[in-house]
N, C-alpha and C positions, 0 to 999 in steps of 0.2 A: 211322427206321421209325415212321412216325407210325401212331396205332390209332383216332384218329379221337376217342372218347371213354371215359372210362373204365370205361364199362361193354358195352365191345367183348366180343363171344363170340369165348371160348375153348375149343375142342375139344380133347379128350385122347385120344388112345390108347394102350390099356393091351394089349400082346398076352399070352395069358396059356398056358403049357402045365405041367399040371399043378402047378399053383399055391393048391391050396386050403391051404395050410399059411399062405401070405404074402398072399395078393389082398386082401381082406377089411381090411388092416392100411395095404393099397398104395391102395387107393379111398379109403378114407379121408384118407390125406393127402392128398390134392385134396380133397375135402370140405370140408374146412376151412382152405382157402384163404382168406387175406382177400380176394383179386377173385374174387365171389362167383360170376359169370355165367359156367358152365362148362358146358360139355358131355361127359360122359363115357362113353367109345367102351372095351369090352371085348371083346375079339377073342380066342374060344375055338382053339386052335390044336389043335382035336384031341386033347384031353385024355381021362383015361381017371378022373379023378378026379371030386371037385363042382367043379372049377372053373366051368363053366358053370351051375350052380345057384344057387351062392354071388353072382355074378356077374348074375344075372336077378331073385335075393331082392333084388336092392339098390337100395331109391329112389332114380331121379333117374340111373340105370345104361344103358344101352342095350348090352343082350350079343348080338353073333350068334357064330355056330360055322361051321367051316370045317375040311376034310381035316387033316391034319399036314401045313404047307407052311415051314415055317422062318421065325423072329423075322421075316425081311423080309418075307417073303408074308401076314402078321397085319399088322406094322403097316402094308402098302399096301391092304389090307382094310379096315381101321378109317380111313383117309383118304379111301377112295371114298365115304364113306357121311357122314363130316363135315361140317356146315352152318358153322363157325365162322369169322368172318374171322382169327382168327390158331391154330395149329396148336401143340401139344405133344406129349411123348409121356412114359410112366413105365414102364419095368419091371416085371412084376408082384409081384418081390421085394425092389424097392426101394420109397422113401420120400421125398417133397417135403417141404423144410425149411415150416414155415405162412406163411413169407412170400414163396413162389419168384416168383407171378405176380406179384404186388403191384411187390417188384422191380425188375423185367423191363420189368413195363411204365411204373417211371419211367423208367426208362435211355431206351426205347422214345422216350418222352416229349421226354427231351433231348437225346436224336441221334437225328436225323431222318433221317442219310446212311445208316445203315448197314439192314443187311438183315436180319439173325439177333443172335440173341443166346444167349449158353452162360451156364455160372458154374463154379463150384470145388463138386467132388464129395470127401465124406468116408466114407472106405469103413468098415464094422465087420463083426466075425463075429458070425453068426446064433448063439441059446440052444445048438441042437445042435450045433454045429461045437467041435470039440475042444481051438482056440483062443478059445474063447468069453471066456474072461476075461483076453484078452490085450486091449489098447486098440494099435489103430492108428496110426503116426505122422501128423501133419497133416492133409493132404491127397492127394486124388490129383490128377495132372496129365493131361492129355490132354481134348480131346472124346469128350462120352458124350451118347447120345441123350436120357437123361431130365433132360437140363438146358436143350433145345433152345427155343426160340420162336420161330416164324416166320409171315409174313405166309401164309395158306395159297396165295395164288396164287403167291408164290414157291420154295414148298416144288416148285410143279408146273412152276416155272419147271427145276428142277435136277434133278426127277423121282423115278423111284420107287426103292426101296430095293432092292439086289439079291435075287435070290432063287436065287444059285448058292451064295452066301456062307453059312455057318452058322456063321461068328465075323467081326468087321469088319466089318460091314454098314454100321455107321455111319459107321466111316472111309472106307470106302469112298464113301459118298454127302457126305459132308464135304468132303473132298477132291476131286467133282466140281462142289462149290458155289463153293470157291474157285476152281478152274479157271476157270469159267464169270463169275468178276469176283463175286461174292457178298461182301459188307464186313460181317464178323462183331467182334461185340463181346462180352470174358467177363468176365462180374460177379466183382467181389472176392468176394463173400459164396461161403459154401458154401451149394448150394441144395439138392443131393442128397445122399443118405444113402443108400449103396451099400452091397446086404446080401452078404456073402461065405458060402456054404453049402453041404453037399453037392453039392447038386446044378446048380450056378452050370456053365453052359455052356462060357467059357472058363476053369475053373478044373479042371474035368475031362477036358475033349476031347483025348488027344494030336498029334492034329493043329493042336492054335488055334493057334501059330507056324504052320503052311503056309499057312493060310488068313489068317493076317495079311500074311503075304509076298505072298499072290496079289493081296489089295487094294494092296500098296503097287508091286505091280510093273505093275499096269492103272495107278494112279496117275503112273506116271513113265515108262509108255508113251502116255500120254496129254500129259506137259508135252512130250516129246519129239517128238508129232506136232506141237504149234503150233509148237516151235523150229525144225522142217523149214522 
């Protein structure tokens, strides 16, 4: 995955619903990124708070607003509008460790073959959560969106993010990356810091089991149509 030079722009998208508690804390860790040349994309999803305020106050920010259309419909909103040749994206209640792009793009640097790159996300409970002074084991395993880097014209290679899904969305688009031959690579480092809180989507929704089922059952109707 070569980036050309190291001062390749980077575009971020941050979708954000009702987030003025965390955004503010989430901008900021791209801010201060050591690869300085960033572009940052906030994508108000309808919010009823200052998310969108908060978000427009903030140098160096580019916020637009949009109906409530679900995580995948903000972050395919905040990629039509991205100028950057390589693509990211952040949670609005999560956190970029300060070295995630830097990282990324040495790996970038020294595998040329591969397409995307992830890394090791470390989850914690937010001040309010009533776990708050519990410390988390390790790490977590799986792909997650805010660790993602990719060439942006391959991101359109694999397409856009569903917008039936309102949990899985990223597995879902993950796993149609690999499908389609996509040669990912995850950094040892932990790069995200995943905030666990009230109001954390899949930590609430009693359905986020069905809706991970339905990504993983288009997923294995899909390896199933190539094996036909």
């Amino acid at each position: 995955m070569s980036v050309g030079d190291s001062g390749v722009l980077v575009s971020v998208v941050i979708p954000a619903f009702n987030a003025e508690r965390f955004l503010a804390e989430a901008i900021n860790s791209v801010r201060v990124q050591a690869h300085s040349n960033i572009e940052i994309i906030v994508v108000d999803d309808g919010s009823t708070d200052r998310t969108f305020q908060i978000a427009s106050d903030t140098p160096g920010v580019r916020a637009i607003r949009q109906s409530n259309g679900g995580i995948g419909a903000a972050r395919n909103a905040g990629v039509k509008i991205c100028t950057g040749e390589l693509l990211a994206f952040l949670d609005a209640d999560d956190l970029w460790s300060p070295d995630k792009l830097k990282r990324q793009l040495t790996i970038a640097e020294d595998f040329a073959e591969i397409d995307l790159i992830t890394g090791r996300v470390r989850q914690f409970y937010d001040a309010s959560h009533p776990l708050a002074n519990t410390k988390l084991p390790g790490f977590h395993e799986g792909e997650v969106a805010g660790t993602l880097l990719i060439p942006t014209e391959r991101f359109h290679k694999v397409g856009w993010f569903s917008t039936k899904l309102t949990v899985g969305e990223f597995i879902d688009w993950f796993s149609r990356a690999k499908f389609l031959g996509l040669r990912s690579h995850r950094s040892d480092a932990i790069i995200l810091e995943r905030r666990i809180h009230d109001q954390n989507t899949g930590v609430r929704r009693r359905d986020a089991r069905n809706e991970y089922l339905k990504s993983l059952k288009a997923h294995l109707d899909r390896r199933r149509a190539k094996e036909a």
